[in-house]
C-alpha positions, 0 to 999 in steps of 0.5 A: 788817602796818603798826602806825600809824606805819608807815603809808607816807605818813602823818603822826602820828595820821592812819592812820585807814581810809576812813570810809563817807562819805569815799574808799573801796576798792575791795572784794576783789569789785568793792564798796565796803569798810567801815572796821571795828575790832575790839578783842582780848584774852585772860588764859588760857593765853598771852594773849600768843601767844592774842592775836598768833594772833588778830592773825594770824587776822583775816587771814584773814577772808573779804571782809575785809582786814586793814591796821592792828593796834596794839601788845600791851597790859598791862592790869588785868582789868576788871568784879568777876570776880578773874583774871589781867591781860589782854593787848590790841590793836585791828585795822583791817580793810577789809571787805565784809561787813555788821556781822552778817556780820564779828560772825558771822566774829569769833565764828567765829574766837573758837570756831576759836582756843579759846574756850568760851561761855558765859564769865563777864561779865567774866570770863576768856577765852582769847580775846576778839574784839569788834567796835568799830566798823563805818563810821558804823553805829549799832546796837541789835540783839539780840548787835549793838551799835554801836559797842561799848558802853562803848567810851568808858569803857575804857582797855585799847580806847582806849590801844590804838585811839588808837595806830592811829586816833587820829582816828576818829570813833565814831559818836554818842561823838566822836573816839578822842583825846577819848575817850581824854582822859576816861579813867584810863589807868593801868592799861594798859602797852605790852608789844611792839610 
């Protein structure tokens, strides 16, 4: 799987998917596919191994490919719940499937890879998978929110993002590097590529 910059034909910072109103792919079924992304994270058990299993998982997300996945990150839990360090990473899918339907997959995927719910907010996780961004989609749905809130305020997704898609534009919050340069990043350490 291509990290950002081994993306053939690239320069620095431009290996970001097709946006919906930009060049598109073909779909897997002859549709159009949708630029998706997807933050992970895990501070239970392995959360190395957790998060590199659900890394390998998004591959097999039904009308969805798998195309860019970052480097794992070291990051300091976030919200007032004591707990392990988490590790992070962020996916670039192409996708198919409507928002609802690739949450409903991710959630699906959460459940088959260990998770239990309800968790703490905040709190410890075997795995996490949180839909980031889906096109230029901007939802406020009950267990839908696009983009993701806080997106623009934590590090351990940003760090991570901007390592694979430095230039997307998250709908109505601006470009991932100009989101990345308003926040403290100091908590969050690359561990593996």
């Amino acid at each position: 799987m291509p990290h950002r910059a081994d993306v053939p034909g690239r320069g620095a910072g431009a290996a970001v998917l097709p946006q919906p109103d930009g060049p598109r792919g073909r779909d897997l079924d002859a549709g159009w596919l949708n630029p998706a992304y997807v933050a992970l994270g895990s501070n239970l058990g392995d959360p190395r191994a957790q998060v590199e299993r659900a890394l390998d998982a998004l591959a097999s997300v039904r009308d969805s490919r798998l195309v860019l996945r970052s480097s794992l990150y070291r990051s300091r839990p976030f919200g007032p719940v004591e707990q392990p360090d988490f590790v992070n990473a962020t996916a670039g899918l192409l996708t198919s499937l409507s928002p609802a339907e690739l949450l409903a997959e991710l959630q699906s995927l959460e459940t088959r890879l260990g998770r239990e719910r309800p968790v703490v907010r905040w709190g410890p996780r075997r795995i996490d998978l949180d839909l980031l961004v889906h096109g230029s989609d901007q939802r406020d749905e009950p267990g839908l929110m696009l983009p993701h809130p806080g997106i623009a305020e934590r590090a351990f997704v940003l760090v991570p993002l901007a390592e694979i898609a430095p230039d997307l534009m998250v709908p109505a919050l601006g470009r991932v590097r100009g989101l990345l340069a308003h926040v403290d990043r100091s908590g969050v350490e690359r561990i593996a590529p």
